[in-house]
PyMOL Python script that loads the backbone (N, CA, C, O; Angstrom):
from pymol import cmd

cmd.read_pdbstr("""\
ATOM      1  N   UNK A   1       0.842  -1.181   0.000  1.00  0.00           N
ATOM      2  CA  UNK A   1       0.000   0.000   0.000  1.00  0.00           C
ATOM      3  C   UNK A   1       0.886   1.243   0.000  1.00  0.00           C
ATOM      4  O   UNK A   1       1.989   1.326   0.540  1.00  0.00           O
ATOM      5  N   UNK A   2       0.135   2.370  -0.803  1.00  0.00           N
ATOM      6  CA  UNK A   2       1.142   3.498  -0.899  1.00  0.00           C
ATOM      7  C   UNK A   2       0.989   4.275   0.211  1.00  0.00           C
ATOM      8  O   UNK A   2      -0.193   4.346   0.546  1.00  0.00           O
ATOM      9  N   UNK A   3       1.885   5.000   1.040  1.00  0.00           N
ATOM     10  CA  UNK A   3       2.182   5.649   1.708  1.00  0.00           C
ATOM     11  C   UNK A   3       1.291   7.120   1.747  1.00  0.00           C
ATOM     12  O   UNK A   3       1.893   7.940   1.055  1.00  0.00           O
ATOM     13  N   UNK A   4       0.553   7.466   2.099  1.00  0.00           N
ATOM     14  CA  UNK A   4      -0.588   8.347   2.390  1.00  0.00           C
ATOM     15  C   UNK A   4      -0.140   9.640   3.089  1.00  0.00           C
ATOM     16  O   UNK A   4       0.594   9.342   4.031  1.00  0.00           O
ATOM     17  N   UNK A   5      -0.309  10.942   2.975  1.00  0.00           N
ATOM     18  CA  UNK A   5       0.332  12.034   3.810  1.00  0.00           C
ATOM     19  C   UNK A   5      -1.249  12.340   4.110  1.00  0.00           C
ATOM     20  O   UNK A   5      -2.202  12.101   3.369  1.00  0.00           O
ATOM     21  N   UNK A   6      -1.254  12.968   5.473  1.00  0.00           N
ATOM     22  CA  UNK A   6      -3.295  14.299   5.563  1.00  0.00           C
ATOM     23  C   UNK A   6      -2.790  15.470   5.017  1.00  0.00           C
ATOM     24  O   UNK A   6      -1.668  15.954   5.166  1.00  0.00           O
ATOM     25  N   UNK A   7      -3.423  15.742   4.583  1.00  0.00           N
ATOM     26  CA  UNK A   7      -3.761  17.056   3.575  1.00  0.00           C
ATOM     27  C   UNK A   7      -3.626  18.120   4.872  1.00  0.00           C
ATOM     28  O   UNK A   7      -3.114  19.239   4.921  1.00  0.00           O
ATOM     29  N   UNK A   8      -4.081  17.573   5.571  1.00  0.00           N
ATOM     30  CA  UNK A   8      -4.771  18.706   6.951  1.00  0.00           C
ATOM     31  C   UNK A   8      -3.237  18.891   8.101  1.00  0.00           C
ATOM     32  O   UNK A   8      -2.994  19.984   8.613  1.00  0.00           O
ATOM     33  N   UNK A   9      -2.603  18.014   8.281  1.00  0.00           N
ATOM     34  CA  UNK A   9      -1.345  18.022   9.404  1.00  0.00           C
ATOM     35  C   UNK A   9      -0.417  17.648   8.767  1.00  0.00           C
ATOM     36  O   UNK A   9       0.575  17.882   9.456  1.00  0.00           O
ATOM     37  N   UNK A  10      -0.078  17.123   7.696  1.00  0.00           N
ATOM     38  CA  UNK A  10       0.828  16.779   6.750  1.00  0.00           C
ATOM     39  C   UNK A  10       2.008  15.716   7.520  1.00  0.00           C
ATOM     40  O   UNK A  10       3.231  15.650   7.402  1.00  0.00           O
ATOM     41  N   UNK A  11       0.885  14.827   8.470  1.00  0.00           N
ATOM     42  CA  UNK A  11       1.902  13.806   9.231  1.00  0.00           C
ATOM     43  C   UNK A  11       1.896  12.278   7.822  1.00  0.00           C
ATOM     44  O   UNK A  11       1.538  12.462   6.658  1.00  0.00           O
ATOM     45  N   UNK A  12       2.286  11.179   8.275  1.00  0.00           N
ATOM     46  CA  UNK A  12       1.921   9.749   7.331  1.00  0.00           C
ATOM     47  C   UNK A  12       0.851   8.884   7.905  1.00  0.00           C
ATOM     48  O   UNK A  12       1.069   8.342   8.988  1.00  0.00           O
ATOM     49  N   UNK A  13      -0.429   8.675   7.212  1.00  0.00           N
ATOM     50  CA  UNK A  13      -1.266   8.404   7.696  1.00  0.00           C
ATOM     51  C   UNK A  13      -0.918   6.915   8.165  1.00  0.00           C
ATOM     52  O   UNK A  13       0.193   6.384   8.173  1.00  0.00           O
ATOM     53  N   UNK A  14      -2.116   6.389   8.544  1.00  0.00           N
ATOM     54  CA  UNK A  14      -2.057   4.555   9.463  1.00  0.00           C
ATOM     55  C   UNK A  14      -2.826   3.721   8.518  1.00  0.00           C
ATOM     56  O   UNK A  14      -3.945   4.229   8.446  1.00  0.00           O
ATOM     57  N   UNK A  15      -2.759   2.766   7.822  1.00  0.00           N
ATOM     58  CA  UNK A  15      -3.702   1.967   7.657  1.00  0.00           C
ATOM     59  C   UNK A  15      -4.804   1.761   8.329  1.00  0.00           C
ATOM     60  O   UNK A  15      -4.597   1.757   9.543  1.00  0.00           O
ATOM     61  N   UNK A  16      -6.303   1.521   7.914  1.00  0.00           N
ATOM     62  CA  UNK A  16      -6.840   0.868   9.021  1.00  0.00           C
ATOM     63  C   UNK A  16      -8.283   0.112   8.449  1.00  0.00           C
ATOM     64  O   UNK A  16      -9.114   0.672   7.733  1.00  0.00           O
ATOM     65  N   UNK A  17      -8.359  -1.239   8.928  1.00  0.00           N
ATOM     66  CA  UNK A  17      -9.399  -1.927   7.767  1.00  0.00           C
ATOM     67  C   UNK A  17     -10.728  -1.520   7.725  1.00  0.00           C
ATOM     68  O   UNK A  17     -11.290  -0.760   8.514  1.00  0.00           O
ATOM     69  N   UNK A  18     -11.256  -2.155   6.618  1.00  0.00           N
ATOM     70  CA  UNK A  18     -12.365  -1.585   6.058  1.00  0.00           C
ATOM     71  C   UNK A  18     -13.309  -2.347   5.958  1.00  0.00           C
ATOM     72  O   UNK A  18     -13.250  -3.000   4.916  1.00  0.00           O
ATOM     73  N   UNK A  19     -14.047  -2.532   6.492  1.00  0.00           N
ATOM     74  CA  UNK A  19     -15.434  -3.871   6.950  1.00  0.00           C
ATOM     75  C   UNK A  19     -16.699  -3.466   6.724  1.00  0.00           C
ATOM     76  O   UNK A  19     -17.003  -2.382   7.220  1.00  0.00           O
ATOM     77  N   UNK A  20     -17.716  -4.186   5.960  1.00  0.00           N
ATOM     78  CA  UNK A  20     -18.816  -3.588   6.129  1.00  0.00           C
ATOM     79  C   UNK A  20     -19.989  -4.726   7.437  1.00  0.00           C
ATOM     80  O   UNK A  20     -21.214  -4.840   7.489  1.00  0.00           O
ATOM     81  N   UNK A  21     -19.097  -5.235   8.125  1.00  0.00           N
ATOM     82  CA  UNK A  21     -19.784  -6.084   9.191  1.00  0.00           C
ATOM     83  C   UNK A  21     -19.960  -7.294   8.943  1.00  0.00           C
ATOM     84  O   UNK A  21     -20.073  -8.133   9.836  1.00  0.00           O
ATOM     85  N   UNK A  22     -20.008  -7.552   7.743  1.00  0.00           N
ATOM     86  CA  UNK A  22     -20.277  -8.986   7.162  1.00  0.00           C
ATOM     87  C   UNK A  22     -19.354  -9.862   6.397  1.00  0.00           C
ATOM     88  O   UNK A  22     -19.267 -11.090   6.376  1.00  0.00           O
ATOM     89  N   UNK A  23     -18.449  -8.613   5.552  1.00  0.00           N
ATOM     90  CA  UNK A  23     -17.027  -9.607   4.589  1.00  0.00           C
ATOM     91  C   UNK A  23     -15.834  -8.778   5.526  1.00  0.00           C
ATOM     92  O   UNK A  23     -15.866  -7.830   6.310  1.00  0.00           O
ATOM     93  N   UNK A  24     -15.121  -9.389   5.164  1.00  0.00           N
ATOM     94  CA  UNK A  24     -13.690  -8.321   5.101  1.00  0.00           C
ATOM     95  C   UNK A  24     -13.145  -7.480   4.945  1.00  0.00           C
ATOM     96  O   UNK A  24     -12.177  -6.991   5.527  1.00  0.00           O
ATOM     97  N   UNK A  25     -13.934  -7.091   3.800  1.00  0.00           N
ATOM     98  CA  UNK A  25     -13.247  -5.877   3.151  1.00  0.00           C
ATOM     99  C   UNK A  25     -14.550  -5.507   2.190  1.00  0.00           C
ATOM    100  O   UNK A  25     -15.389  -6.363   1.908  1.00  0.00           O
ATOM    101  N   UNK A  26     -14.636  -3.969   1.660  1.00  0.00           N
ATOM    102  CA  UNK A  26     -15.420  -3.345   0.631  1.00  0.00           C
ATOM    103  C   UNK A  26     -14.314  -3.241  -0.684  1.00  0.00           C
ATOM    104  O   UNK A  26     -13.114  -2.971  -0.632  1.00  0.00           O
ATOM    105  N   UNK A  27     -15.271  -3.593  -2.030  1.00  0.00           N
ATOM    106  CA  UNK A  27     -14.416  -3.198  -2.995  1.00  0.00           C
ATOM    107  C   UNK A  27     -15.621  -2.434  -4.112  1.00  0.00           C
ATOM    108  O   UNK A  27     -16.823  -2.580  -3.892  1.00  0.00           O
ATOM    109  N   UNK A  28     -15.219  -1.793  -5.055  1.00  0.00           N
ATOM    110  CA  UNK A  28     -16.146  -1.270  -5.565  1.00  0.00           C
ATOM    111  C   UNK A  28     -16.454  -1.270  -7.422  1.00  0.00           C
ATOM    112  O   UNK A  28     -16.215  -0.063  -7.389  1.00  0.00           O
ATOM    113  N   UNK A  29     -16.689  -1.475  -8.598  1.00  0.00           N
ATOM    114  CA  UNK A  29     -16.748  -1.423  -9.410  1.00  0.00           C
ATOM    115  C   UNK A  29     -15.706  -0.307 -10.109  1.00  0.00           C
ATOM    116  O   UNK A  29     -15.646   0.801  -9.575  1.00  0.00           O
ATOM    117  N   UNK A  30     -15.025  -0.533 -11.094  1.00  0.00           N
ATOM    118  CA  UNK A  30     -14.273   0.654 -11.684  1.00  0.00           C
ATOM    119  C   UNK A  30     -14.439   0.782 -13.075  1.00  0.00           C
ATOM    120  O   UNK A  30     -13.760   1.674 -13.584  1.00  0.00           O
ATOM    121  N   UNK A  31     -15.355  -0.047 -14.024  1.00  0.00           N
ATOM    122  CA  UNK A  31     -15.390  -0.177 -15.266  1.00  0.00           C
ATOM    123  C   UNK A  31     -15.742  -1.431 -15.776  1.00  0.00           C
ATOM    124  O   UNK A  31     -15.967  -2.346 -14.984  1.00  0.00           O
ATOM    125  N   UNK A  32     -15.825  -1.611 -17.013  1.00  0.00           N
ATOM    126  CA  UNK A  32     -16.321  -2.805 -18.216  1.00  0.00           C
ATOM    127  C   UNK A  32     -14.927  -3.617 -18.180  1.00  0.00           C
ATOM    128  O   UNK A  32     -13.769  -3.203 -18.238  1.00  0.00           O
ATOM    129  N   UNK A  33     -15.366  -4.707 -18.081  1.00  0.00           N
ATOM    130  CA  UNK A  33     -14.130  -5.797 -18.455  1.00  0.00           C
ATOM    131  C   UNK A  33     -14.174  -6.118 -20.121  1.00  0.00           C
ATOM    132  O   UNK A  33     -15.184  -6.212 -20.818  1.00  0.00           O
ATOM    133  N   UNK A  34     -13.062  -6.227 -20.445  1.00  0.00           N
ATOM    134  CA  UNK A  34     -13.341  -6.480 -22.130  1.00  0.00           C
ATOM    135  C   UNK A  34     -13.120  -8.311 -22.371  1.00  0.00           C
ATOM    136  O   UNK A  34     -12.375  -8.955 -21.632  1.00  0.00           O
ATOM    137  N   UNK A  35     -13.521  -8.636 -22.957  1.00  0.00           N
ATOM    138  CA  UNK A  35     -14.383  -9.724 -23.696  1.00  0.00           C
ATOM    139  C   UNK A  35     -15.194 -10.360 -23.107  1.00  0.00           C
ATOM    140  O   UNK A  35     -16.153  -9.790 -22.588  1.00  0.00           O
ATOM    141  N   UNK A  36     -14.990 -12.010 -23.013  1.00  0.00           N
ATOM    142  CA  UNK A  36     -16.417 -12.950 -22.691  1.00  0.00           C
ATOM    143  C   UNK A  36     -16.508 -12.126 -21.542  1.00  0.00           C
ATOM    144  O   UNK A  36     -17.526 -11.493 -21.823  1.00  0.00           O
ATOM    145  N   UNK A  37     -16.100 -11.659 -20.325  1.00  0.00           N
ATOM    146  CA  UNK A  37     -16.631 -11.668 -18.839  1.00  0.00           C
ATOM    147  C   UNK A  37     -17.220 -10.188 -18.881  1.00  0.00           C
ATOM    148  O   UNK A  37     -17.987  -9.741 -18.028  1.00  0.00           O
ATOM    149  N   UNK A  38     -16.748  -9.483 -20.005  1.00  0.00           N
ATOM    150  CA  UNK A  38     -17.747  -7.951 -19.791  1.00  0.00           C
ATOM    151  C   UNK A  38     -18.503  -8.302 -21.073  1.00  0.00           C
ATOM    152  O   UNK A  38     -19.438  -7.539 -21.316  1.00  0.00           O
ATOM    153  N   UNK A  39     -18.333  -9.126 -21.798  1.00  0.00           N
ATOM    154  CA  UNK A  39     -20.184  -8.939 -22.175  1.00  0.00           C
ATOM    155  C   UNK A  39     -21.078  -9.768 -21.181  1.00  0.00           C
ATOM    156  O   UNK A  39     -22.283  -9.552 -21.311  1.00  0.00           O
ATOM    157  N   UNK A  40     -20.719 -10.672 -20.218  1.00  0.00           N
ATOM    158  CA  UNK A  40     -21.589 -11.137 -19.576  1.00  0.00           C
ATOM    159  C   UNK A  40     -21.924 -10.193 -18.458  1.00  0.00           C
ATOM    160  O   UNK A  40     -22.935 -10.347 -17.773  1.00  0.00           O
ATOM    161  N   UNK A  41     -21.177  -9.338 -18.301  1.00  0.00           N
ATOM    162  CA  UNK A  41     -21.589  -7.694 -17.338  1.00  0.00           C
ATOM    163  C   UNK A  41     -20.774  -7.618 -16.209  1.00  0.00           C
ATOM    164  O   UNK A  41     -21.146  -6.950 -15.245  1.00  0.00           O
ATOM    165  N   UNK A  42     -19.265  -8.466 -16.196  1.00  0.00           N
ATOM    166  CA  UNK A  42     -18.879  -8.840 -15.337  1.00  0.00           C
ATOM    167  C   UNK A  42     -17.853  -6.963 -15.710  1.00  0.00           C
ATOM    168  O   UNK A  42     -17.455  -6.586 -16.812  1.00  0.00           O
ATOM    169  N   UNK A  43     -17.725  -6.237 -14.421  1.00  0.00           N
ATOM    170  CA  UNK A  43     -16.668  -5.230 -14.073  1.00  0.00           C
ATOM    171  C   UNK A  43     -15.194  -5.391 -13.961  1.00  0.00           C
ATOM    172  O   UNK A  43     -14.873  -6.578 -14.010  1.00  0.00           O
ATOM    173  N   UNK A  44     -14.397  -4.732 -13.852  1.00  0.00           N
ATOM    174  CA  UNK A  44     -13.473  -4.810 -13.124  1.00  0.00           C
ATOM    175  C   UNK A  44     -13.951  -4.270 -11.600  1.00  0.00           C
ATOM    176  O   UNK A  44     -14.849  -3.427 -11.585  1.00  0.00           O
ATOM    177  N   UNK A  45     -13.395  -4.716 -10.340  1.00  0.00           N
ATOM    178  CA  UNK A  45     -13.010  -4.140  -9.580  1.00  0.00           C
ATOM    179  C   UNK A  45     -11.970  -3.442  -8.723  1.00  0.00           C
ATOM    180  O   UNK A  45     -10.920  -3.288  -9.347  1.00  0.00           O
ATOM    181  N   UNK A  46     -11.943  -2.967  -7.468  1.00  0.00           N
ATOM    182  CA  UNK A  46     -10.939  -2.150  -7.295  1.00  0.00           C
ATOM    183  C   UNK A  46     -11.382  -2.291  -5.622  1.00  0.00           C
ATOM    184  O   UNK A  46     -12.495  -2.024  -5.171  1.00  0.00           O
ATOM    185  N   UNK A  47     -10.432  -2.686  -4.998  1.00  0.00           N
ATOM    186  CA  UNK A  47     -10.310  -3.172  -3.293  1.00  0.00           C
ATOM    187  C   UNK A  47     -10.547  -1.370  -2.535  1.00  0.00           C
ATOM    188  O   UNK A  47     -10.096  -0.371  -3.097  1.00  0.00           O
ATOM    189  N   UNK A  48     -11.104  -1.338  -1.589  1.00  0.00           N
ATOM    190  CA  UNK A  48     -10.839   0.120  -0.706  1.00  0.00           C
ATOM    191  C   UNK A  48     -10.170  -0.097   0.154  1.00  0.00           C
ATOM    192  O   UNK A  48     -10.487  -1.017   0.907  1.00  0.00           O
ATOM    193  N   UNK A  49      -8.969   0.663   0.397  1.00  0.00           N
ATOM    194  CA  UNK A  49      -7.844   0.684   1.548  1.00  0.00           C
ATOM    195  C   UNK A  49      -8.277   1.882   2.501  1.00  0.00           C
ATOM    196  O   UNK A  49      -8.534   2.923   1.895  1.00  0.00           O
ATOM    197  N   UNK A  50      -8.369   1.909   3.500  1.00  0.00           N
ATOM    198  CA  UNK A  50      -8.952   3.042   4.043  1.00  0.00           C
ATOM    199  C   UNK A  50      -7.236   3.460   5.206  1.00  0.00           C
ATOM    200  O   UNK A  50      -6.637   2.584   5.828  1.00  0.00           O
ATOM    201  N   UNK A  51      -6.938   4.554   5.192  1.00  0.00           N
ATOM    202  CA  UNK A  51      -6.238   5.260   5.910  1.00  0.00           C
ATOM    203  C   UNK A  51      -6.704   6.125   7.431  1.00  0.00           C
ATOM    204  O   UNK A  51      -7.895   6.429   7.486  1.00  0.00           O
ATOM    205  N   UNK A  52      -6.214   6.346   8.104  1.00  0.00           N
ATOM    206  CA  UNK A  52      -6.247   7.169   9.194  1.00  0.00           C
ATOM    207  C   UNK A  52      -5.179   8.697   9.679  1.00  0.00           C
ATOM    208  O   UNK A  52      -4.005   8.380   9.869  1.00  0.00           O
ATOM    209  N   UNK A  53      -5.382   9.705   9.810  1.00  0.00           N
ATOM    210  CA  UNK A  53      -4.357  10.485  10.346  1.00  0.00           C
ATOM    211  C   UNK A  53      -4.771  10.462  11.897  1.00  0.00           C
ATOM    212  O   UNK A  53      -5.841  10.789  12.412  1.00  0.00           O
ATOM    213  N   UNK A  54      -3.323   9.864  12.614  1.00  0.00           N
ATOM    214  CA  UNK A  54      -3.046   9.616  14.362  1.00  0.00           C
ATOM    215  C   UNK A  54      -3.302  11.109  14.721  1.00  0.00           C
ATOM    216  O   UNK A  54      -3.550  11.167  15.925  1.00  0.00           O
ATOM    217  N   UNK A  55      -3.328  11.990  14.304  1.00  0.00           N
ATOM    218  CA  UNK A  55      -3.171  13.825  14.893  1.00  0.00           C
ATOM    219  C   UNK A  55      -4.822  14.110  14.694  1.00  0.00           C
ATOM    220  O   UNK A  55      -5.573  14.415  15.620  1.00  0.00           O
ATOM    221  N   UNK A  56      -5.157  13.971  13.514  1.00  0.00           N
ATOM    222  CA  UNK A  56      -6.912  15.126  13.709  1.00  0.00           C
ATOM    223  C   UNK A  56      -7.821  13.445  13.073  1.00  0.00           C
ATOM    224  O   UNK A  56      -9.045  13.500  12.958  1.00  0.00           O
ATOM    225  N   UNK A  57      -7.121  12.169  12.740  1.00  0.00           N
ATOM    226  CA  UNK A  57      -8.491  11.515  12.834  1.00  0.00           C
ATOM    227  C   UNK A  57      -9.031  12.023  11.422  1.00  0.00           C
ATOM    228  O   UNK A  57     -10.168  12.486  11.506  1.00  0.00           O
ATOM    229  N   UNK A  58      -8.708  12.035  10.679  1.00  0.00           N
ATOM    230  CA  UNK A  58      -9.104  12.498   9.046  1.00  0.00           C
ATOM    231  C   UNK A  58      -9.319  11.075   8.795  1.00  0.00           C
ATOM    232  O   UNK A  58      -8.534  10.344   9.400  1.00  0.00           O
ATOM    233  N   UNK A  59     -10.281  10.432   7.972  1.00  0.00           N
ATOM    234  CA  UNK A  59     -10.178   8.715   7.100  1.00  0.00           C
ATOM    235  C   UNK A  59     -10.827   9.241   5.896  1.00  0.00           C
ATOM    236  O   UNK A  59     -11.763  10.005   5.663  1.00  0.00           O
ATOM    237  N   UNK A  60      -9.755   8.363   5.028  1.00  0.00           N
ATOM    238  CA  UNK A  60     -10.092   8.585   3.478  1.00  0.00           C
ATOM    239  C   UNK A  60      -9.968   6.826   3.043  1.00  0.00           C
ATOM    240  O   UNK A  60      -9.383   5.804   3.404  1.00  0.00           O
ATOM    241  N   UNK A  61     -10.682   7.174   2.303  1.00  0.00           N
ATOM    242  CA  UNK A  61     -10.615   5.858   1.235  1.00  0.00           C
ATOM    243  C   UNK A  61     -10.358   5.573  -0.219  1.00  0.00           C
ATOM    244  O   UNK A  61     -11.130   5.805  -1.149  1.00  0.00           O
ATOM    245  N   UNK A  62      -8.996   4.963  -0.288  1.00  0.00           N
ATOM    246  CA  UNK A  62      -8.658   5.190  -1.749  1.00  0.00           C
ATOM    247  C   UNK A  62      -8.689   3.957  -2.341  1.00  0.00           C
ATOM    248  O   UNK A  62      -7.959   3.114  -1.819  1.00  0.00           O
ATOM    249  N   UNK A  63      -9.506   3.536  -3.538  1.00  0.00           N
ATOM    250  CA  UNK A  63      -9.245   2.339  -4.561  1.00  0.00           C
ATOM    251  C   UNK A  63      -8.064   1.738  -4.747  1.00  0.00           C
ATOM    252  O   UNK A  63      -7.266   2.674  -4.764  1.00  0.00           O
ATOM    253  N   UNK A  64      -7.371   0.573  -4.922  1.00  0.00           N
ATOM    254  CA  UNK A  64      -6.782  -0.162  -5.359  1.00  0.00           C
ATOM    255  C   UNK A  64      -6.952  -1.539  -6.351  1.00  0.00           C
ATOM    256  O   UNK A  64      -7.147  -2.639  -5.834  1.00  0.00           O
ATOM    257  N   UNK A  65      -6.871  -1.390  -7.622  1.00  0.00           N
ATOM    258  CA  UNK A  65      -7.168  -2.548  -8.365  1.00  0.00           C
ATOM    259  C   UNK A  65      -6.542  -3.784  -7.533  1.00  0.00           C
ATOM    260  O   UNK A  65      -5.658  -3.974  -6.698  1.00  0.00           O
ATOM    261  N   UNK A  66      -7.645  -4.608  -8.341  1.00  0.00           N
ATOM    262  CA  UNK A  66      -7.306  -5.988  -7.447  1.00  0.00           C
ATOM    263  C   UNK A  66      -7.204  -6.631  -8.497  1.00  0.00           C
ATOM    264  O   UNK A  66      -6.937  -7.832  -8.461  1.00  0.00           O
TER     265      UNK A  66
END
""", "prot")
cmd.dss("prot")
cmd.show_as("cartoon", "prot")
cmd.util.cbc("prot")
cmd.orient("prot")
């Protein structure tokens, strides 16, 4: 995972996971897959890594192809 700065305190943010209570992790659609699996409507997706800043508590969530 890439290394994250806050916009807001300009410290290096923390990892910290991303659950919606039921799987492991959230991932989200990013586009059409090209051939057989996107004409059958299949996407690409893209994993959410969610960050933390230890100083003001800022969380962002940025995509990562999977």
């Amino acid at each position: 995972m890439k290394q994250r700065r806050c916009p807001d305190c300009g410290v290096t943010m923390e990892p910290v996971p991303v659950r919606d209570g039921e799987s492991m992790g959230l991932s989200i659609a990013t586009g059409e897959r090209e051939g057989l699996l996107g004409k059958l409507g299949f996407k690409n997706r893209a994993k959410l890594q969610g960050v933390c800043c230890p100083e003001c508590q800022l969380v962002r969530l940025y995509a990562e192809e999977e």
